[in-house]
Structures are given as C-alpha cells and as structure tokens.
N, C-alpha and C positions, 0 to 999 in steps of 0.2 A: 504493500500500500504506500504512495503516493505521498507523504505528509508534504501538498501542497496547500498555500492559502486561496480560498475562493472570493473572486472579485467580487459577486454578488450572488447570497446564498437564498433559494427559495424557499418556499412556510414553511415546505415538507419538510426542507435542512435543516430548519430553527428549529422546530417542534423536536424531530429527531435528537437535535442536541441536547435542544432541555431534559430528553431521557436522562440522554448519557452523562451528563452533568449530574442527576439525579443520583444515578447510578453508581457516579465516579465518588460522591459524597457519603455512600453508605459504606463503601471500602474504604475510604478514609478514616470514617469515624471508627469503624471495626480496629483500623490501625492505633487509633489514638488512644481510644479507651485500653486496649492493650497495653500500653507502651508508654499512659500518661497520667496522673489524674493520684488517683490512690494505690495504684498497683505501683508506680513511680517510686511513690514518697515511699510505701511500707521497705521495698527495695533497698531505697538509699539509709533507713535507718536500719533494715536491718545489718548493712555492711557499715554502719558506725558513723552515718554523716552528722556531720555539725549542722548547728543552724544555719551558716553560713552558707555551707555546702548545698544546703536544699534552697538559701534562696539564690543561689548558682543555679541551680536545674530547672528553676522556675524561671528565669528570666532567659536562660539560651533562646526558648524557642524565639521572644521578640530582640535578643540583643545582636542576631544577627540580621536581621532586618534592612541591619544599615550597609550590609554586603548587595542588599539591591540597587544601587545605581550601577552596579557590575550586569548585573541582568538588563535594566536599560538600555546600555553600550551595547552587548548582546543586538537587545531589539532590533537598536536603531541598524546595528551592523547586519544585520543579514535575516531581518523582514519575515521572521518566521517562527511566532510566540508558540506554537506545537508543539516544535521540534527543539525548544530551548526548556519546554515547559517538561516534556517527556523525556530528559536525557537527565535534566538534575532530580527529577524526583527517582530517577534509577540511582542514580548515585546516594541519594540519601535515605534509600532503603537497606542498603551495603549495610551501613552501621549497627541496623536494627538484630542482623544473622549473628553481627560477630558477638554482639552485646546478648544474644540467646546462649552462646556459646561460653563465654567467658568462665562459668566454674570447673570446664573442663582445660581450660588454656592459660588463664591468669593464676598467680597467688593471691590470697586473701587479704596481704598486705597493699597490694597494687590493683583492689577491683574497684572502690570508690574512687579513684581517679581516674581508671580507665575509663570508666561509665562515663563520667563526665563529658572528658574526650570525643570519645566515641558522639555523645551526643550532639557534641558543640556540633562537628561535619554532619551529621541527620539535619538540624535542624539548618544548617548554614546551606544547603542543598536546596534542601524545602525552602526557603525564604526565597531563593534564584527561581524556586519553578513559582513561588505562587507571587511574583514581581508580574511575570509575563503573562500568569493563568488571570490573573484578575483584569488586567487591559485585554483578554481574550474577551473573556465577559462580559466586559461593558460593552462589545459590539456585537458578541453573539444576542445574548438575551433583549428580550424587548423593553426599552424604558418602563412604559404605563403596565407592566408585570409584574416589575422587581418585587414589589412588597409582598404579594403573592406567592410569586413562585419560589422565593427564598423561604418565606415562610412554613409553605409545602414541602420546601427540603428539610428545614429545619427540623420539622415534627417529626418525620418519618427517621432522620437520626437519631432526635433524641429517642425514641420508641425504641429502636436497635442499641442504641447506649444504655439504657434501662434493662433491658433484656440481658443484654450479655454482659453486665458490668453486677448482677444481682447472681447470675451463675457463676463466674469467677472467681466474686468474691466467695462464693458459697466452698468449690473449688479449696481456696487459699485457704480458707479458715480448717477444710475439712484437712489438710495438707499440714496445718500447723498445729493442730490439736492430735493427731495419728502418728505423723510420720516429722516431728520438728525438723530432724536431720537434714530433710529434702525441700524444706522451705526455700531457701535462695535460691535452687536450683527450678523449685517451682516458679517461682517471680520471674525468674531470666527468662522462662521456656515461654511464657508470656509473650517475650518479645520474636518470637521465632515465630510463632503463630500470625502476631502483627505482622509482621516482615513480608509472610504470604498474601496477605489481605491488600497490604501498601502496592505489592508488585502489581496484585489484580488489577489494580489502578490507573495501572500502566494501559494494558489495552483498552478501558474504557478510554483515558484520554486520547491514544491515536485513533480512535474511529470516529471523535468529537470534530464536527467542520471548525474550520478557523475562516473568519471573513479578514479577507487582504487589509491590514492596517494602514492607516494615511501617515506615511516618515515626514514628519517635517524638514525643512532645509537648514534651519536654523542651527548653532554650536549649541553641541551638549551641555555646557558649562552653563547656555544661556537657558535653556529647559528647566534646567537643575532649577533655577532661580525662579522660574515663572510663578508659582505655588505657593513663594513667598511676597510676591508680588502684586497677587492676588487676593482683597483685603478680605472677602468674605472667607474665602478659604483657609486664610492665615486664623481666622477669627476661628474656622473648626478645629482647626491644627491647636488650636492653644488649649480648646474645651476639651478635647479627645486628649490631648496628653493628660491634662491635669486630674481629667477624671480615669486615667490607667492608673495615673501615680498613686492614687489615693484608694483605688480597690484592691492592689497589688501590694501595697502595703500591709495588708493583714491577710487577703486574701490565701496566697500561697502557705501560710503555717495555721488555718484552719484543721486540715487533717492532721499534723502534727500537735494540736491542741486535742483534738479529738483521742487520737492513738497515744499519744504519750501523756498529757496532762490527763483528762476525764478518763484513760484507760478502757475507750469501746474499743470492741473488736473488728475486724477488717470487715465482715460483713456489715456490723451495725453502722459502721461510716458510710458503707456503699448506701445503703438504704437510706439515709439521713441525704446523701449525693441522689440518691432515684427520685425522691419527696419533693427534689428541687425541680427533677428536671421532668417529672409526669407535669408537676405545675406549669413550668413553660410550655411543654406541649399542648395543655389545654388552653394556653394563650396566645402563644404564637399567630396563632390565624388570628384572631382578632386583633392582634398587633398589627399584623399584616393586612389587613381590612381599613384599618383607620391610617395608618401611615400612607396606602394609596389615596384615600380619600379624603384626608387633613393634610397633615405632614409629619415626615419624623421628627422633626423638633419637637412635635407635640406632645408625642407618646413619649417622648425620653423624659419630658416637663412631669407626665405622669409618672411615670417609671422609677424616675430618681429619686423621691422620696420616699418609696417605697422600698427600697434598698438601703438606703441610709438607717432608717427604721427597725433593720433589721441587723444592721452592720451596729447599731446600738443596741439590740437587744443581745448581744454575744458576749458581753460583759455581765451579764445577770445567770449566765450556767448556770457558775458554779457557785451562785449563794445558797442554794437548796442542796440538804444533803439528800432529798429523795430522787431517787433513780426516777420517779416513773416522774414528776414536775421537771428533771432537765431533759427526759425525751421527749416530753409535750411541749418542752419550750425549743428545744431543738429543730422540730417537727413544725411548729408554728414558723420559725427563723427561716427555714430551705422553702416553705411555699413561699414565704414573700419574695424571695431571693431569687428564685425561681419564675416567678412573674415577672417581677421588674428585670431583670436579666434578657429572658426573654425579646421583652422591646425595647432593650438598650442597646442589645449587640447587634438585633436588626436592623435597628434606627441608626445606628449609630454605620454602618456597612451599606447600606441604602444611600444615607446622608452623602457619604465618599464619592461613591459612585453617579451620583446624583450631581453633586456641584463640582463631577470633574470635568472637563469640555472632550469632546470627544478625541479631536485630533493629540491631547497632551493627557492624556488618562493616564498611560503609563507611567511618566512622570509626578501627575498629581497625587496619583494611590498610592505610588512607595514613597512620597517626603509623610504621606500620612502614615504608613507603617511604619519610617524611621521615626518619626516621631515618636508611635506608639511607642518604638522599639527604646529608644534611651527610656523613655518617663516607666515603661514598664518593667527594664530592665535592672533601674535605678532602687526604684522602690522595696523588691524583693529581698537587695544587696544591701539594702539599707538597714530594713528591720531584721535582716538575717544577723547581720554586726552586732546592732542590737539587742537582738534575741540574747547572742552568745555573751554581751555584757551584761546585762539585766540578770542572766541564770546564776551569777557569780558573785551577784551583789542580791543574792536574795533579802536576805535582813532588813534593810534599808527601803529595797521596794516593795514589800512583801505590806510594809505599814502603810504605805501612801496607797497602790492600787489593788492590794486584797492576791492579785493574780500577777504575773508578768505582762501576760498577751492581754490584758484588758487595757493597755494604754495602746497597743495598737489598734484593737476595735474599735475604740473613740475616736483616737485620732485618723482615722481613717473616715470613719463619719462626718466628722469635722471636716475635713478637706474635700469630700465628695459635696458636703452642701456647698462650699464655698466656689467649688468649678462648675455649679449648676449656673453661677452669676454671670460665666462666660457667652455660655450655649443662649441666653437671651440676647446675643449681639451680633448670632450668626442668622443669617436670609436665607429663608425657602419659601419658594413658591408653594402656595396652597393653605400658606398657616395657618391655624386657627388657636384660638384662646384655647386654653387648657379646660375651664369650664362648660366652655360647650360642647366639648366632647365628655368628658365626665359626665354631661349631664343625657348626652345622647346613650350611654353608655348602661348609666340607669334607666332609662326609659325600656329599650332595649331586654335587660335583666329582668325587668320586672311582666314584662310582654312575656317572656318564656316561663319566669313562673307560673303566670295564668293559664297558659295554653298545654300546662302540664297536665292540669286536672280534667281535662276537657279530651286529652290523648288516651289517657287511661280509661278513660269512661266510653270510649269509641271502642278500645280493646276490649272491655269486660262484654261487652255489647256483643264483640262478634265469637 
C-alpha cells in the first residue's frame, strides 16, 4: 500500500477514516491502560521509586512534547504526516517489549532506571507521531463534528479502559496475594501485552486517508512564532498551561496516596479510577452536544469548578477513621472528577483544534502541546521534590497540615481557580453565558425524569 496523500478525499474516505481513527483509538487506549495509569505507579514503587522518581514518569509523557518542532521540520520536509506518523509510533513501541522483558535481562539494582529510560524514547516517539497525527486530523475530520465524534471516541475508550483496567487489576491483586514472588514480573508482562495492542495501531493508521497538506512558503523559525503572535491563541496557550500546572500538581501522587498513604489495594484504586471514568462516559456526549452547540469555553466554565470541588475534597480522606465514610467520600470525589474531566479534556482538544487556522495547524497544536509539555512537566517534578522533603520533615508538617499531600490538594485547587481567570479572555465563536446552559441543562434533566414514568407504564402495559 501506497502511503500517499490525497489531494481531495471523498465522504466515502472521510467517513471511512472516522472508523479507522475510531478504531486506531481503542488500540491505543488498550496500550495505555496497560503500560500507564496504576499498573505504572504500583511498578515503579514496587522497584523502590522515590517520589521524585514517579513525578519523573509522570511528566515524560508531556516533557517530551517539546521534541515536536523536530516532527514539524519533518512535515514541512517531505509533505507526508502518514508516513512520519507511522514510523515513530513503530519506534516507540520498541521500548514497551524491552521494558516487558526486563526481569529476565536487567539486575534489580539497574531496573528503576532503566524503566525510566526506556520510557523517556516511548514517549519521545509518541510525541513525533502525535505532532503530525493531530494536523492529520484537523483536515481529515469534519469541523461542525468534532465535538461529536471525539466525544463518541471518547466513550467507547473509556468503556474499554473500564473493562480491562477492573480485570487486571483483579489479575494483579490475584498475582500478589498467591504468588508475591511473580508480582514484578506480572507488572512488566503488562507491558508486553500493551506492546501488541500499540503495534495493532500501526495498520489501522496506514489504511487511514491523509488529505494532501497546504506547506506554507514561509521560514520555519517564522511559523514557530506565529502562535505567539496570535493574541487569542497566546490567551489559550496561557489558560491550558496554567491549568496543566495546577492538576499535575497533585494529580500524578493521587494513586500513590491511595497505595501507600490510605493502604487500598491495587484493585480498590482501579475501581475508585472506573467510578471516574463510567462518570465521564455518561457525560461525555453531553459534553459533546453542548460544546457543538454553545462553545467549549462554556463547558470548561462549567467543568472547572467542578473539579476544583473535588480536588478540595481530597484533603478531608483521611479525617475519618471509618473505612466505609472514606470510600463514600472517595466515591463521591472520582464522579465529580470524572464529569468535569470529561468536558475539560474535550473542551479543552476541541478548543486547539478549533482556533488553529488550517494552513499553520501543525504549528499551532505542538506550541500548545509544548506548552502543555513544560507546565505539565514542571509540576509533577515539582511536588515530587517536594513530596520527598515534606516525608523527612514529618514532625513539623504533620502539625500544620494533618497529612503531607493535603497541601498539595489545596494548592492545586487554588491554582486551578485562579487559571479559570485566564480562559475568560480567550474568543470562541458560539459563546454563551455559562447560565444558560446550566439552565438549559436542567430543563432538559428534569424533561427525562418525567418521561420516565410514562416509559414504564407503556412497558407494564405491553
């Protein structure tokens, strides 16, 4: 097969692609859940990582990011986002076999570092293919769709991440409780499985059409620039970083609070992890319903305080000594988190894609990924440092915040309210006031409760 671009693709090809894209995003997510998330972390401590070290592993995937103006040049050099997109994600699937492999090739003194390694090039790969796969995107997929059809991906991800993220862990725990001996080796083989899934990936992207990109004439140097140039856009670039910094702050030693501080087990975090993401599932479309029909700015207006709310309740665990008030508060914290998540990462990927202009998209999506990529990079490495001062100075902080990680929960809430200040200074067409969607929103809710009782009684009937 051919990996040429087509000067101008027909519905049949669009439509087609939208499968394949579908398609290419369930093998991914298969990838990621494997090889990211909680199976990661349990991994890294159980070969002995530092805090530090985990907010190392958590920030690879965006701190290489800023290796995409290399993907760019690429681009612009030889006019074929496919074939640049399909060649680095082979390469940064490599990493995933060797890092399965590793308890039978490394010593035990040298595997928390290798990991590392190994993942920087995974992830520094990945960053090159998804520089090129995202300005693929923005000209395959249809504008007045996005909110939709990402939404439709969305769900059917997370539904497959839920799924196989509630068996593995089940899997892990049976694995740790039976056979301890063969834990690490269970975790590793994790990622051997991913490896498969990633490669899958691979033939769905070559059978995906690519429409012939427009090369501008213009110096690269001067591209690079455009994005800042641009004051709406500089105005997203400031909200989307400030608001990575400030989730990524406490964000990534979540599970590490859970597993080490509160002592659940690998299961009971995955399902505390499902709780969040059945809840965005059951929002997602509606997210995606109103973002077409309002704007993302809107939804994120709603979203963000909903998350904050919940990024504040994660300081209140551990006042109760009863187990069954911190899983209901737990439980409570992952649907919020989950909802607003939801239509913050859509909104927020929509938004990108939305006020990039067509012919400089490549450009404008990775200064917004490098963006992400310092501010969320920074963050992780920040409270990691932290973490491992804080643990050493217990006595002292143990009076002032009860907990260590409870001044990151705050302060992380704290700063995600204060970057919500930015996002009112960025323009999208379609806006609307936050309360008249709220309020359509209710209207709406309260329409399908009625029409419940009215369903049932049709049913009994027949």
């Amino acid at each position: 097969m051919k990996l040429i671009p087509t000067t101008k693709l027909t519905e049949e090809q669009v439509n087609a692609g939208m499968t394949l894209v579908t398609k290419d995003g369930l093998a991914v997510e298969t990838m990621v859940v494997l090889t990211g998330g909680t199976f990661l972390t349990a991994l890294a401590l159980k070969l002995g990582a530092s805090n530090f070290q985990i907010g190392l592993l958590a920030a690879l995937p965006t701190l290489t990011n800023i290796f995409q103006l290399f993907a760019i040049w690429l681009a612009q050099r030889y006019n074929n986002r496919r074939v640049i997109t399909v060649v680095c994600t082979a390469f940064a699937r490599f990493p995933l076999i060797v890092i399965g492999m590793m308890p039978f090739v490394f010593t035990a003194g040298t595997t928390i570092h290798t990991l590392i390694s190994l993942l920087f090039f995974h992830y520094l790969f990945g960053s090159l293919a998804g520089a090129t796969w995202n300005s693929w995107m923005k000209d395959l997929l249809p504008g007045e769709k996005l909110g939709s059809f990402y939404a439709q991906r969305t769900r059917l991800t997370q539904i497959l991440n839920v799924t196989l993220s509630l068996t593995v862990s089940l899997l892990i725990d049976f694995v740790k409780t039976r056979f301890p001996e063969y834990e690490t080796a269970a975790l590793t083989a994790l990622f051997l499985a991913g490896s498969v899934a990633g490669l899958s990936s691979l033939w769905l992207l070559v059978r995906t059409p690519e429409p012939l990109a427009t090369i501008q004439a213009s110096n690269l140097l001067q591209q690079y620039a455009l994005p800042l140039r641009d004051t709406n856009f500089k105005r997203l670039l400031l909200f989307n970083g400030s608001w990575i910094f400030a989730v990524n702050l406490a964000t990534p030693f979540l599970t590490v609070y859970m597993l080490k501080t509160m002592g659940l087990s690998v299961f009971m975090v995955t399902v505390m992890a499902v709780v969040g993401q059945l809840s965005g599932i059951l929002f997602v479309r509606i997210w995606g319903r109103y973002s077409d029909k309002y704007s993302n700015k809107t939804v994120i207006m709603i979203c963000a305080p909903l998350y904050v709310t919940a990024m504040m309740a994660w300081a209140f665990t551990a006042v109760s000594a009863s187990l069954h008030f911190t899983i209901a508060l737990l439980t409570l914290i992952n649907i919020l988190t989950g909802i607003a998540n939801a239509g913050i990462n859509l909104s927020l990927n929509n938004l990108g894609i939305k006020l990039a202009p067509s012919g400089h998209a490549m450009v404008y999506l990775s200064a917004k990924n490098m963006m992400i990529a310092l501010c969320s990079a920074a963050a992780p490495l920040l409270g990691g440092v932290m973490a491992d001062f804080f643990a050493h100075h217990q006595q002292v902080w143990m009076m002032v915040w009860k907990s260590q990680w409870n001044f990151f929960f705050i302060m992380s809430a704290i700063l995600a309210t204060f970057s919500t200040r930015l996002l009112k200074r960025v323009q999208e067409a379609g806006e609307e006031r936050r309360g008249i969607v709220l309020e359509e929103m209710l209207v709406s809710f309260k329409a399908r409760l009625v029409s419940v009782p009215a369903v049932l009684s049709r049913r009994n009937k027949k």
